[in-house]
N, C-alpha and C positions, 0 to 999 in steps of 0.2 A: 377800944376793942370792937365795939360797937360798930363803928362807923367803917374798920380796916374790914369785917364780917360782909357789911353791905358793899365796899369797895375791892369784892378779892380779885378782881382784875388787876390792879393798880398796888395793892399790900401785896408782899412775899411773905412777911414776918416780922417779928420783934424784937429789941433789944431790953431783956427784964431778967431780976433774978427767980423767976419762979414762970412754972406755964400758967401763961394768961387766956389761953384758949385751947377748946378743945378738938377745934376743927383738925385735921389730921394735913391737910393741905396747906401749911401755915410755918416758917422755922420759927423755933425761939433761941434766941445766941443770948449768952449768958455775956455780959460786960468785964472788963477788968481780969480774967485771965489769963493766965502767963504759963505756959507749956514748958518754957528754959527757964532757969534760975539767972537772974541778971538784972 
C-alpha cells in the first residue's frame, strides 16, 4: 500500500476484501463476486 501511495501515477487501486487505504483517489474492487446466480 505503501509503495501504490508513493506511486499514484502508475496505481489506480486494488483488488482486497476490505479498504486498504484511505486516500480517496484510489478504487478498491472487492474479488470473487457474482452479481447473476450461475
Amino acid at each position: 500500500v505503501k509503495m501504490a501511495e508513493e506511486h499514484s501515477k502508475f496505481v489506480i487501486g486494488f483488488i482486497s476484501g476490505s479498504q486498504v487505504s484511505m486516500k480517496p483517489e484510489f478504487l478498491h474492487l472487492t474479488p470473487g463476486v457474482q452479481l447473476e446466480a450461475g
